[in-house]
C-alpha positions as CSV (number, residue, x, y, z in Angstrom):
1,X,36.9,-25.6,34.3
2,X,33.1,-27.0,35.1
3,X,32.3,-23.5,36.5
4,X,33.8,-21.4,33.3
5,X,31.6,-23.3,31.4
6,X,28.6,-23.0,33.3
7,X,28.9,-19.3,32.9
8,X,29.2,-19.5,29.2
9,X,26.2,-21.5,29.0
10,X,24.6,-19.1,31.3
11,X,25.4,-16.1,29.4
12,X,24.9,-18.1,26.2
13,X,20.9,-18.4,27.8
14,X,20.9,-15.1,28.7
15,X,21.9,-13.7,25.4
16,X,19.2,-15.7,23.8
17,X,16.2,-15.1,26.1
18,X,17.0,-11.3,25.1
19,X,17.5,-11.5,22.0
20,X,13.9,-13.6,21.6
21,X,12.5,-10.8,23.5
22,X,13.4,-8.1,21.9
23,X,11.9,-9.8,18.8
24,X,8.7,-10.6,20.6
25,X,8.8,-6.8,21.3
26,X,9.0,-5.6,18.1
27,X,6.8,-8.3,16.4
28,X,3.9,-7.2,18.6
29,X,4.6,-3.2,18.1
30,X,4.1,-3.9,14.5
31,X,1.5,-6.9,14.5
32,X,-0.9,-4.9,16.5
33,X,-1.6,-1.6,14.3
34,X,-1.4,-3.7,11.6
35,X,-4.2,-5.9,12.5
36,X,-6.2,-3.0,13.5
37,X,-5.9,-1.4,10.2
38,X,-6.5,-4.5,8.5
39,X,-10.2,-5.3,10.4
40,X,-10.8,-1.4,9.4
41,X,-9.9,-2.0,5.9
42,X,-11.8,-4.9,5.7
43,X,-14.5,-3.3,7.0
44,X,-14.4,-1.0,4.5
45,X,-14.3,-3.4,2.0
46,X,-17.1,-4.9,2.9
47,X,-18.7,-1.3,3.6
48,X,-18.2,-1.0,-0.7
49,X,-20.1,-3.8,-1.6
50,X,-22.8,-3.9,1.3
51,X,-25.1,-1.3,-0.6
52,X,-26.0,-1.0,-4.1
53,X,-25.2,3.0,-4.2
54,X,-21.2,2.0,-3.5
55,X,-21.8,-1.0,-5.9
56,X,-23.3,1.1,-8.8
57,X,-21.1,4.3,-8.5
58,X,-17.8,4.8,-10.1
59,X,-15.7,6.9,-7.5
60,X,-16.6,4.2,-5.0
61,X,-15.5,1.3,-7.5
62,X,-12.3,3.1,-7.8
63,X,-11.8,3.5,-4.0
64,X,-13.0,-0.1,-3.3
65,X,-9.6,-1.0,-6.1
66,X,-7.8,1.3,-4.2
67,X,-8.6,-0.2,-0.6
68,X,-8.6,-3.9,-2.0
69,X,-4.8,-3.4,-3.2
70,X,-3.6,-1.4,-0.3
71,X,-4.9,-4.2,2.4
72,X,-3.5,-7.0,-0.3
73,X,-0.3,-5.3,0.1
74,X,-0.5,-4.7,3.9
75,X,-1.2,-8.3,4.6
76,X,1.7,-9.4,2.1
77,X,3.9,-6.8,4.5
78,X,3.3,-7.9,7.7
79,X,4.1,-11.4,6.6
80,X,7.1,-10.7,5.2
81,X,7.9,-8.1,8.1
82,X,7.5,-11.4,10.7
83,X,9.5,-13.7,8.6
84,X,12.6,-11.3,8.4
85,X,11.8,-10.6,12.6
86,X,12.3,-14.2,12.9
87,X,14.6,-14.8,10.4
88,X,12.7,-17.5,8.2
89,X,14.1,-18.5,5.1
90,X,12.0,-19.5,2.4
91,X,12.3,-21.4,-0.9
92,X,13.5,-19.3,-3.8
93,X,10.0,-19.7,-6.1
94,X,8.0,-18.9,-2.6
95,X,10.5,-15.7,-2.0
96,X,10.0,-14.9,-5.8
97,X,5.9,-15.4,-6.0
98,X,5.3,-13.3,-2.6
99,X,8.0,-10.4,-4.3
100,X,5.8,-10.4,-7.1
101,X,2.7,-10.4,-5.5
102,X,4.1,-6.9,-3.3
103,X,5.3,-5.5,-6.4
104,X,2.4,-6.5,-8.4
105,X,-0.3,-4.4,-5.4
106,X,2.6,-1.5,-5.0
107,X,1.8,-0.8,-8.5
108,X,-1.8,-0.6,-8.3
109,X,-2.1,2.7,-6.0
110,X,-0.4,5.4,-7.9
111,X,-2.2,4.2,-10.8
112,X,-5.4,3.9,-9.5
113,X,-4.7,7.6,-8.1
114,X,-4.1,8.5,-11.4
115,X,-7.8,7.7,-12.8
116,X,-9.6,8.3,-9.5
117,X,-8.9,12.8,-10.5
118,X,-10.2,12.3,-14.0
119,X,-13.0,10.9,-12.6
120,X,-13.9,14.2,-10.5
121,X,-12.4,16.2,-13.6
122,X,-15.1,15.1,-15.5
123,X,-17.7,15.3,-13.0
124,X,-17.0,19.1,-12.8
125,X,-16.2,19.8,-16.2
126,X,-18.5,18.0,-18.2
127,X,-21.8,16.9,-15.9
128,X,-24.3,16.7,-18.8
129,X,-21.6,14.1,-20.5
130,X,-20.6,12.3,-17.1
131,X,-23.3,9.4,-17.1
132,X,-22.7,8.8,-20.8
133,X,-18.7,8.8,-20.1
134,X,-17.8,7.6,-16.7
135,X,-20.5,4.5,-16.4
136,X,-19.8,1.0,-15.1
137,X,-18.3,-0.6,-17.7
138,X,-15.8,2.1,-18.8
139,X,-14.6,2.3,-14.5
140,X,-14.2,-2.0,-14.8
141,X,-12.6,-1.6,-18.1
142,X,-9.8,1.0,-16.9
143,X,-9.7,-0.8,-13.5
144,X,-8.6,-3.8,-16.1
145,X,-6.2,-1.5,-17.4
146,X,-4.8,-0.9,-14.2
147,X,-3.8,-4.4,-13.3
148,X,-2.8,-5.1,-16.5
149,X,0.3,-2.1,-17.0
150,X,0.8,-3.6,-12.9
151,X,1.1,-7.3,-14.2
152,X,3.5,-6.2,-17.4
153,X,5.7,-4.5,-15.1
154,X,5.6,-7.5,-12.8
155,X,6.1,-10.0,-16.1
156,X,9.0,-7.6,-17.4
157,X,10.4,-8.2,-13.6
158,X,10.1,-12.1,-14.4
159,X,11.4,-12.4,-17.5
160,X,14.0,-9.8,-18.0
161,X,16.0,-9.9,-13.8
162,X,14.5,-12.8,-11.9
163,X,17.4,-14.8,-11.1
164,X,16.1,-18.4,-12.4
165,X,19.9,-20.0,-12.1
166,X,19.4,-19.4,-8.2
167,X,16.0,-21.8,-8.2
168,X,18.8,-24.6,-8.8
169,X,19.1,-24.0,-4.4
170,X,16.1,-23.6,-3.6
171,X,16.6,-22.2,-0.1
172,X,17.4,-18.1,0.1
173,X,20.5,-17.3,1.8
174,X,18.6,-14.8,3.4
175,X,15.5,-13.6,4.5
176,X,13.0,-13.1,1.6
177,X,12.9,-9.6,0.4
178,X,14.2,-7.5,-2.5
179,X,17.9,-7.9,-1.8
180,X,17.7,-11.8,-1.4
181,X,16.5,-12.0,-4.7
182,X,19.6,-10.5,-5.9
183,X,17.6,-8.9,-8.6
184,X,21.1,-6.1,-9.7
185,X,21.4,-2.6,-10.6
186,X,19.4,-2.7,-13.9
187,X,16.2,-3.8,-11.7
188,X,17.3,-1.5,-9.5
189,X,16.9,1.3,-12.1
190,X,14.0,-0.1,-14.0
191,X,12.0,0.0,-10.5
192,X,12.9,3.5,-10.3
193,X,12.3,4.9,-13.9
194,X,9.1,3.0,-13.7
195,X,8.4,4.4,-10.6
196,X,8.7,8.1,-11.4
197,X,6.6,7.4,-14.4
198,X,3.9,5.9,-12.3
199,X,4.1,8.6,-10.2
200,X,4.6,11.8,-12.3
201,X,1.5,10.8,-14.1
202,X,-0.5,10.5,-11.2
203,X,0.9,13.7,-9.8
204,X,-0.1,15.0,-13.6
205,X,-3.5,13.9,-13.5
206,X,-4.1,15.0,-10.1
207,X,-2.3,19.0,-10.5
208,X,-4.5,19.1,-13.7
209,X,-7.6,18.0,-12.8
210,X,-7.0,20.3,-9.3
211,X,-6.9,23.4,-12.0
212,X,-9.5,22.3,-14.2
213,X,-12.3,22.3,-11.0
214,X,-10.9,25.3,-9.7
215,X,-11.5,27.1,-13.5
216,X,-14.8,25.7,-14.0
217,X,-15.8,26.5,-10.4
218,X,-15.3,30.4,-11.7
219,X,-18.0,30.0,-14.2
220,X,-21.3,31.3,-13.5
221,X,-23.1,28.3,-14.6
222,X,-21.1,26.1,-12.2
223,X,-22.2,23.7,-9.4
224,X,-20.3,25.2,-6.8
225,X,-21.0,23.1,-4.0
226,X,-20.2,20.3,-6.4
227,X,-16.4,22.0,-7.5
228,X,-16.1,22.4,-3.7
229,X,-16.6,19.0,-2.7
230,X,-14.5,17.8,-6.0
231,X,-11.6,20.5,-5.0
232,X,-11.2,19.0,-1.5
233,X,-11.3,15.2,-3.3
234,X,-8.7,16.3,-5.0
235,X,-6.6,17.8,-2.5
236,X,-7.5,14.4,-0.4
237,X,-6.2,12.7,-3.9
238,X,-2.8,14.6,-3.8
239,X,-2.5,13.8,-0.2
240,X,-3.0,9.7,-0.9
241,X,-0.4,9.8,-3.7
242,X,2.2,11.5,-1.3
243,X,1.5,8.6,1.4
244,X,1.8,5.8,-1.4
245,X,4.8,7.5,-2.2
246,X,6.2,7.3,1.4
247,X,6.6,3.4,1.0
248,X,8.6,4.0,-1.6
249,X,11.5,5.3,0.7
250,X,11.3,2.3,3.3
251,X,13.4,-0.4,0.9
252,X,16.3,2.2,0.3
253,X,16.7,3.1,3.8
254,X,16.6,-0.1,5.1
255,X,19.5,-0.6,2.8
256,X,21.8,2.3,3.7
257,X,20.9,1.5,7.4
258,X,22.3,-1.9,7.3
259,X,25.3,-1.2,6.5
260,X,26.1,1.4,9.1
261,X,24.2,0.0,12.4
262,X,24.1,-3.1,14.4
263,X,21.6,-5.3,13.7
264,X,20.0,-4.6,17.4
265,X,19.6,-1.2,16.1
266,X,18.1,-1.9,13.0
267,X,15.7,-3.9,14.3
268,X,14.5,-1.3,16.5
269,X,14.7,1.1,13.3
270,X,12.8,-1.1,11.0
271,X,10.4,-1.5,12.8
272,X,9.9,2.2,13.3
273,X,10.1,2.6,9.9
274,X,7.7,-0.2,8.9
275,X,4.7,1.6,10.9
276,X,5.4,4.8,9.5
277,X,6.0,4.0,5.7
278,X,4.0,0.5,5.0
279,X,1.2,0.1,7.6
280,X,0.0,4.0,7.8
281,X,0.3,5.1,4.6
282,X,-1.9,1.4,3.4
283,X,-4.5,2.9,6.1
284,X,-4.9,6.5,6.7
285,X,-5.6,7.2,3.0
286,X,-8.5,5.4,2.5
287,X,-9.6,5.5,6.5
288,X,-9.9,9.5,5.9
289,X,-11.7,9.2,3.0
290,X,-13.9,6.9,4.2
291,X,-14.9,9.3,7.3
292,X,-15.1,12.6,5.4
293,X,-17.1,10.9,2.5
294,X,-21.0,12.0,3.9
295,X,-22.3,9.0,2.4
296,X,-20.0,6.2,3.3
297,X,-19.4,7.6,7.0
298,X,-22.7,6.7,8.5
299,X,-22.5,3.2,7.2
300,X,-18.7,2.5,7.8
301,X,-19.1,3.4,11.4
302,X,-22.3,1.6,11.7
303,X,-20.5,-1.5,10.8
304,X,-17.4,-0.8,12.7
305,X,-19.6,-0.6,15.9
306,X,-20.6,-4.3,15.6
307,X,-23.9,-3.3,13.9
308,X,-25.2,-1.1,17.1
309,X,-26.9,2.3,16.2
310,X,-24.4,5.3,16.5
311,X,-27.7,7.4,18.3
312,X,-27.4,4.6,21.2
């Protein structure tokens, strides 16, 4: 009977030291590009505000909003992506603040890409009236803008589906995501009308601003070179939107896939998932514009080299 239940014990170990690591495994493969991405982005960050031509020029103000929300929201990820790996459970008001805080920076992206075309619009279409229209003040003031439509959306969240009666127990049932929170179908279906709004209007902005350059690069008194550079921006533009988009997917997946595969499985799979839909689409936006743009390039590098002179 002693010896039965030494082999249960030693299976029961076994089972364990597997099972911790296959979580090691799949902590690192996703704590490691993520890191990586996050000393580029802050790099880049600090690339923005290291010289007064980034400080005192709108498209880069705009990016520097752009990259300060994606690496927010990256961080935010990564935490919560451990937690679920090793199935912490947190307090119902922690849960609630850090779902916010993701939805609050998920927000900012689209509708940043939704100003940064206008931006280029006007640069092509109106370059006598640029200075007077696009300055400092007017960039801060719809950067404002910005976070504030983010932070109603995140308030109408609070007030309208949080599930206050559940603060009563403090501790999630669950890992904190989404789904703990229990938020129901008509946040469900708020998320996604507001969503498709967010989106269609960037899409909008960026599909007519696209066809504004392109017309005004036809006229003879054009800047060509300038419409060229603007056109590709643009195309770059569309391409960001259609990566912030991608993280859009990873929630619902994760969804249909737990209820149709083993938790082993899904593990491996939402891991997968997480690289391809959270961590790249945060970082290869901004990385690529950050290496095409001739102006930023020299000095991004220069910083990401520890300071050392690219010629050496």
């Amino acid at each position: 009977m002693s010896n039965v239940s030494q082999s249960y014990t030693n299976m029961s170990i076994e089972v364990q030291y597997q099972e911790l690591l296959r979580v090691i495994i799949i902590s690192t493969l996703s704590t490691v590009p993520s890191f990586i991405f996050l000393f580029i982005n802050g790099t880049m960050l600090f690339t923005l505000r290291s010289k007064p031509v980034f400080r005192d020029t709108p498209r880069y103000i705009l990016l520097y909003n752009l990259l300060f929300a994606d690496t927010v929201q990256l961080a935010q990820s990564q935490v919560l992506f451990l937690l679920s790996i090793f199935r912490v459970k947190l307090p119902y008001p922690v849960c609630g603040f850090l779902s916010l805080l993701a939805n609050l920076t998920t927000g900012i992206s689209p509708l940043t890409l939704s100003v940064m075309p206008l931006e280029r619009y006007v640069a092509v279409c109106y370059p006598l009236r640029y200075p007077t229209i696009i300055t400092i003040r007017n960039t801060g003031a719809a950067i404002i803008v910005i976070w504030i439509i983010s932070s109603l959306n995140n308030l109408t969240r609070l007030i309208f589906f949080f599930p206050f009666e559940m603060l009563k127990n403090l501790q999630t049932k669950d890992v904190c995501s989404t789904i703990a929170l229990l938020l129901g179908t008509r946040s469900d279906q708020y998320d996604t009308a507001f969503t498709c709004l967010v989106f269609v209007s960037a899409g909008v902005a960026v599909i007519f601003s696209y066809i504004a350059v392109i017309l005004a690069a036809r006229s003879a008194s054009a800047n060509k070179a300038l419409a060229r550079k603007a056109r590709n921006t643009l195309l770059l533009n569309m391409m960001q939107l259609c990566l912030s988009l991608c993280s859009t997917v990873y929630l619902p997946l994760l969804i249909a896939l737990s209820r149709t595969v083993t938790r082993t499985v899904f593990l491996w799979v939402q891991n997968f998932f997480y690289v391809c839909f959270i961590i790249l689409p945060r970082c290869l936006s901004s990385l690529i514009y950050g290496l095409r743009d001739q102006t930023i390039r020299p000095v991004l590098m220069y910083h990401l080299c520890c300071y050392q002179k690219l010629s050496q």
